[in-house]
C-alpha positions as CSV (number, residue, x, y, z in Angstrom):
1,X,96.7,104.7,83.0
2,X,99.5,104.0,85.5
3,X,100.6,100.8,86.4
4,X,99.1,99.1,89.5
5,X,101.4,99.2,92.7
6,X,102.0,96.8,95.6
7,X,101.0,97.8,98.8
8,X,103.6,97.8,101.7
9,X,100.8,96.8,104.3
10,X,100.6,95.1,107.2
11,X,97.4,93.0,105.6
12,X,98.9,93.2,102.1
13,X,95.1,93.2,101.0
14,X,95.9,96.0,97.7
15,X,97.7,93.8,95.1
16,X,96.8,96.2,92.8
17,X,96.0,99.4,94.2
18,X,96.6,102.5,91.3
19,X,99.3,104.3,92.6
20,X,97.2,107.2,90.3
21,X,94.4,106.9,92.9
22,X,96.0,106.9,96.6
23,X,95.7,110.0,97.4
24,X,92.6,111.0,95.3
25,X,91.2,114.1,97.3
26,X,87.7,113.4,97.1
27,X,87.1,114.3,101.0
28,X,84.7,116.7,100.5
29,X,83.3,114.3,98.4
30,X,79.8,112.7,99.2
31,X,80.3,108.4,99.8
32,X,79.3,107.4,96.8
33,X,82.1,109.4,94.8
34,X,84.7,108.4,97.6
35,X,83.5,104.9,97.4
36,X,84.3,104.8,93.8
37,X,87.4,106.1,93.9
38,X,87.8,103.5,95.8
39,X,87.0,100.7,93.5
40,X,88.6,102.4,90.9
41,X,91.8,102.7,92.4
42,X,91.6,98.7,93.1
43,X,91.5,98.6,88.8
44,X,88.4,97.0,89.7
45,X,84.8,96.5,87.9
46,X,82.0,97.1,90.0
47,X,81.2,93.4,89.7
48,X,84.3,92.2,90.5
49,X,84.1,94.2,93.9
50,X,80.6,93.4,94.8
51,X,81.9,89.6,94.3
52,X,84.9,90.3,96.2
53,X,82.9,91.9,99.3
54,X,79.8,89.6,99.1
55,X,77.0,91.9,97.7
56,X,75.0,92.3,94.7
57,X,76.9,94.1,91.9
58,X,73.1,96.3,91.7
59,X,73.6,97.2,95.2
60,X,77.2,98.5,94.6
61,X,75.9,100.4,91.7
62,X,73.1,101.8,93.4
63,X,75.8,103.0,96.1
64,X,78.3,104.2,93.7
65,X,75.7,106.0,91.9
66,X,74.2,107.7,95.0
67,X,70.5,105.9,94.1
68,X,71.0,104.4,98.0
69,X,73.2,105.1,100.6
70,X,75.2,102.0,102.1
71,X,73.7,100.0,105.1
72,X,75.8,99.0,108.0
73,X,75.9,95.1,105.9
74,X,77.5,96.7,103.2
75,X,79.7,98.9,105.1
76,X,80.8,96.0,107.1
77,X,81.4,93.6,104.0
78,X,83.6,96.5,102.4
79,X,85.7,97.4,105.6
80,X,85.7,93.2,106.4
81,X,87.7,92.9,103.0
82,X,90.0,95.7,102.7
83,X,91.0,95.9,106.2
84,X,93.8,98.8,105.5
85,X,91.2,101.1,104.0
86,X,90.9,103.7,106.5
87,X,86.8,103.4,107.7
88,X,87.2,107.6,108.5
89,X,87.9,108.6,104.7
90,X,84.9,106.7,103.4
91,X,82.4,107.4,106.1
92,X,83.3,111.3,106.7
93,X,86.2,111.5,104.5
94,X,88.7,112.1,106.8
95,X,92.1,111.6,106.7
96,X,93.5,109.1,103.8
97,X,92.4,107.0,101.6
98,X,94.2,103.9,102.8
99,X,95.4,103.4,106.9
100,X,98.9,103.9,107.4
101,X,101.0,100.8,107.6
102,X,101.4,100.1,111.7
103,X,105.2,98.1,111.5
104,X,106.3,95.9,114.5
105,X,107.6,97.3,117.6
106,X,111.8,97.4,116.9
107,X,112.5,98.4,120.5
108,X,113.6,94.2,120.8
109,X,115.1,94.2,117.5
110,X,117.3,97.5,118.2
111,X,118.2,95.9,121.1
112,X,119.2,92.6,119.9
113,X,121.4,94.3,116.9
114,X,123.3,96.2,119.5
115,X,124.1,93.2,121.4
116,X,125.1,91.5,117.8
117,X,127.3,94.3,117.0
118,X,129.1,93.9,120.1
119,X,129.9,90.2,120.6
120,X,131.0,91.0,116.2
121,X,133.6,93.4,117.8
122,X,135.2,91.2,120.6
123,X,135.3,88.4,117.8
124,X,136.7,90.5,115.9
125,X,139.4,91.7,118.2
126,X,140.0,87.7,119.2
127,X,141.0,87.2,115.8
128,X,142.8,90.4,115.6
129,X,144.7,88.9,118.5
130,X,144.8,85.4,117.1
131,X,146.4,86.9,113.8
132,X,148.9,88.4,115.5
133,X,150.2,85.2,117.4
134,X,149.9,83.6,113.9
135,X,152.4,85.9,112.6
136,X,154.5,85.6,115.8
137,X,154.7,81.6,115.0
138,X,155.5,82.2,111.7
139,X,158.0,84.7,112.5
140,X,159.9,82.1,114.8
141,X,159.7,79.1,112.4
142,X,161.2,80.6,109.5
């Protein structure tokens, strides 16, 4: 089995999501097999996910197993603690498995590099300049 990964996230909620498991295509699958996946990706027991969501570990094996389909409780519990995993794969599976990582708007951050790169080139300069005097000094005192 492959060795669990670390999510790059914005919620860093998958500590150990299997890298084996992240794109799984079980689309077409019916919920139960995608919710498994699921779970199995996580490296996790059924009963440590039930515990982890707040359910019964007999209602997450009656899901997994396709005895009973998920109500809205259960559906909100599971989405509640793994915010990143993407609500459209395991309702209709659609899309991936997991959300993709949303990063912070870099529009400010572009903008204060470029003003950082250009007060480090007139420093720069200055102490071009100042070197130059330096050696002028020098120059005379010798």
């Amino acid at each position: 089995m492959a060795k669990a990964g670390i999510c790059k996230c914005e919620y860093h909620t998958f500590a150990n999501v299997n890298p084996e498991f992240a794109n799984v295509n079980v689309a077409n699958s019916p919920f139960p097999a995608r919710l498994s996946a699921f779970v199995d990706s996580l490296g996790l027991t059924k009963k440590s996910f039930a515990e982890k969501i707040g359910l019964a570990q007999s209602i997450v094996t009656h899901i997994t197993t396709g005895r009973n389909l998920p109500g809205l409780d259960a559906i909100q519990k599971i989405l509640n603690a793994y915010p990143t995993l993407n609500p459209d794969w395991l309702l209709m599976g659609k899309g991936e498995m997991l959300r993709k990582p949303t990063g912070p708007d870099t529009t400010e951050l572009k903008k204060e590099l470029a003003g950082l790169s250009q007060k480090l080139q007139s420093v720069s300069y200055e102490l071009h300049t100042a070197m130059k005097m330096v050696k002028i000094l020098e120059d005379k005192l010798l």
